[in-house]
Structure formats: structure tokens, C-alpha cells
N, C-alpha and C positions, 0 to 999 in steps of 0.2 A: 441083918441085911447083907447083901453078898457083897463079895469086891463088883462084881460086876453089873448088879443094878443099882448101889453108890454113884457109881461111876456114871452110869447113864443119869441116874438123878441130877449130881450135880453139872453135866454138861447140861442138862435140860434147862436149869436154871441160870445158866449162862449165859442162854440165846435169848437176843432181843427179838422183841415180837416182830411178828413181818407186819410191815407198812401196807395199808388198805388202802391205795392211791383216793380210787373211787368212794369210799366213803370216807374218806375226809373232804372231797368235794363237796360231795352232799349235802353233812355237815356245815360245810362253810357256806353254801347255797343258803342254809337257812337261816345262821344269821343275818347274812348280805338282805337276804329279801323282809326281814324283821326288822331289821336297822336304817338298809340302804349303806353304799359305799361307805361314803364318809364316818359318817357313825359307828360305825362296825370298831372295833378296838382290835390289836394284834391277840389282849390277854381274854378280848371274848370271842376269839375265833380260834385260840388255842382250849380253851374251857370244853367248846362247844366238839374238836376235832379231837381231842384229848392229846393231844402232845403240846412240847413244850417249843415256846421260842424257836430256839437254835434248831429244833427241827424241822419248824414250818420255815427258817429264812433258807435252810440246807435241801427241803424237797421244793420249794415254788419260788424262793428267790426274795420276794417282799409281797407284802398285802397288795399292791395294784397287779403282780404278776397273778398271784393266787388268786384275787377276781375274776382277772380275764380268764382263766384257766377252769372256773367256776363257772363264767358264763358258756363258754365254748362247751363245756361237760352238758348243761342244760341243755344248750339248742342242739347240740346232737344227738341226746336220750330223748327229748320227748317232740322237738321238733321237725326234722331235717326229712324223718319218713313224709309227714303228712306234704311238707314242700315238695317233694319230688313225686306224690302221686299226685300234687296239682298241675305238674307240668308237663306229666307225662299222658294225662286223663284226652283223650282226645278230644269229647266235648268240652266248650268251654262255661256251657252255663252248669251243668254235673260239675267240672272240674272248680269253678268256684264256690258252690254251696257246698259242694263235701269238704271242701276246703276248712268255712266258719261252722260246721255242723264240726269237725273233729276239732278244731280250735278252741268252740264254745265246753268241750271238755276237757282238754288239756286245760283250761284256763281256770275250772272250777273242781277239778277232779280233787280229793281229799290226801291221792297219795305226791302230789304235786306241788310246789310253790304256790299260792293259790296268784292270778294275773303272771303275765311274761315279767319274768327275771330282768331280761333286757332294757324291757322300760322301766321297771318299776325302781329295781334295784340300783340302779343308773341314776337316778333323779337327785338325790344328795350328793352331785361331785360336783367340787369345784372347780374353778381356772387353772389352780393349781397342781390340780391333776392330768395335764394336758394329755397323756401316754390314755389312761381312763376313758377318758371323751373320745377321742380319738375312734381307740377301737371299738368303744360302743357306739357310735355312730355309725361304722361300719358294718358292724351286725345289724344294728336296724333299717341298713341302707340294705342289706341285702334280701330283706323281705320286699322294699319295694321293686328290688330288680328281680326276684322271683315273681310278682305278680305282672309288673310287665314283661315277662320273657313269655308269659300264659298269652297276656292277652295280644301280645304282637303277633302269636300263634295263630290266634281266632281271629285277628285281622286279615293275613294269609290266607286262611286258608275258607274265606267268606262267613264266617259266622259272628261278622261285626259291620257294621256298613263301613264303607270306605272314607277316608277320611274321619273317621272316630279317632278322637285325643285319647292313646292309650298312656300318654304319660303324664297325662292329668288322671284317669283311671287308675294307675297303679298307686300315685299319691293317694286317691281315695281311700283305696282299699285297705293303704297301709294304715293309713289315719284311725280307718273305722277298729282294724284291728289291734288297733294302740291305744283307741280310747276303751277297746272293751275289757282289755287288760286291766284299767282301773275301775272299769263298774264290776268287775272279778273281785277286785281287791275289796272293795265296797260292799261288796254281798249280792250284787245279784244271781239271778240263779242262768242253771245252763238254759233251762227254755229260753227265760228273756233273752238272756245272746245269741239264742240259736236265731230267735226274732230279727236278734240286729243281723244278724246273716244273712236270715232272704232279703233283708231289705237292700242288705249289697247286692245279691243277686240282682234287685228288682233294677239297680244303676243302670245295668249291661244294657246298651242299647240295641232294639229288636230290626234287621234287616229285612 
């Protein structure tokens, strides 16, 4: 061997691997969503991301940081498009059935956490995790401010009768789409949720 591909050899072996932010999220996604928060252990979310301890306390801080960091990676890879072409769709009765029609597949899709991470994975946290609760309450709060931001829309702009309670509407919506996140989890398939969809659809009161 030369002096000079030695040399390169042993620099090679030198360097530590570069850190895959994003698929250690992943990763850690699927524990969280196999386990749930609480359940999750440091040493089966190091297993699952392949490094060690001091590395996960050194890139995300603690297991409640690297949740929330896990959740936030989820709703922006697979959620956040479908919300913004709900609010941007001008019609409002299109803009809600394409809404649970692309939801009904994000929720059952194979390459996917199977149900919303949000809710599901969330459900095992204690009191004791206040920081936890917290901000996953506020992600799920911002789905029902997404749907009423839609349908405050189609109040304005006549395609709801006047005086319709959109903020009993947006609770619905979010309800419906939090319960189908556990018939996901459950096994149903995407037709039946797409079913549960028009029947959101069919809520929308006709002016």
C-alpha cells in the first residue's frame, strides 16, 4: 500500500459518521407510535435510532424534547400540505372532502405511522409530563384552528348560512378526524374512512 492511500485509509477511519437528523426522527416516530410517549425507553429509542445515549441527550436534549421534535418532523412531512390546500381551496364543500379523502390516506398509507402520531402517540403521557401535554395539545389545537379558519371563510364569503356555529363545526371536524386516527390504528381500511369523510362533508350546512 502506498504512503498515500494508508494515509487516506486511516483518515477514513477516523471520521465519524455524519448524523442523519431526519432519519433518526423517523426512527424515533416509530417507536413513540409502537409504545406511545411514556412507554418508549431512552435505551429503545437509542436501539431503534442506532446511537448511543450521550448522543441523543447531545443532538435533542431529553426524550420529551426528541418527541416534540418527532411530532413537529411528522406534521410537516406528511401533514401541513394537505392543511394548506384546505384553506386555500376556495370552495368550501371540495375543500373539505379533499381534505378527509387525502387524510383517509395519510392515515392508512403502509409507508406512514399507521393513525395521526399526534393523537395516538400522545395518549400514554402523564401529569408529570406537563412540557408533553402542553405542546401536544397545541398541535391538536391547531388542526381545529385550521378547520375553522376554512370554514369562517365559507361563512364570508356565502357558502354557509349566516349565523352557522363554525366553532362548534370546527370542533366536529377535528373530533371526527381524531376519532379516525384510531379506527386507522384499529384496522380500518381507507374506503371506510373515506365514508367517514363524506359524512363530514354531509355536516356542512346547505344555504
Amino acid at each position: 500500500m502506498s504512503e498515500k492511500i494508508e494515509k487516506s485509509v486511516k483518515a477514513g477511519r477516523g471520521r465519524p459518521r455524519k448524523f442523519d437528523r431526519e432519519l433518526a426522527l423517523t426512527r424515533a416516530l416509530d417507536v413513540f407510535w409502537l409504545q406511545g410517549y411514556e412507554p418508549a425507553s431512552i435505551n429503545d429509542l437509542c436501539t431503534a435510532m442506532e446511537i448511543n445515549p450521550p448522543s441523543l441527550y447531545a443532538a435533542f436534549g431529553n426524550k420529551a424534547q426528541l418527541f416534540l421534535e418527532s411530532m413537529r418532523y411528522y406534521e410537516a412531512k406528511y401533514w401541513d400540505h394537505i392543511w394548506e390546500e384546505m384553506v386555500q381551496e376556495p370552495d368550501l364543500t371540495k375543500a373539505i372532502n379533499d381534505f378527509f379523502l387525502q387524510a383517509s390516506k395519510i392515515l392508512t398509507t403502509p409507508e406512514v405511522p399507521c393513525g395521526c402520531m399526534v393523537v395516538l402517540a400522545a395518549i400514554n403521557v402523564s401529569a408529570d409530563s406537563q412540557e408533553v401535554l402542553n405542546e401536544v395539545k397545541k398541535l391538536r389545537q391547531e388542526g381545529r384552528d385550521c378547520f375553522l379558519a376554512r370554514l369562517e371563510q365559507g361563512l364570508q364569503s356565502g357558502q354557509l348560512p349566516a349565523g352557522t356555529d363554525v366553532n362548534i363545526l370546527a370542533y366536529t371536524f377535528n373530533t371526527l378526524l381524531e376519532g379516525m386516527s384510531i379506527q386507522a390504528r384499529d384496522g380500518l381500511s381507507q374506503k371506510a374512512l373515506e365514508g367517514i369523510g363524506r359524512a363530514a362533508v354531509a355536516i356542512l350546512p346547505r344555504c
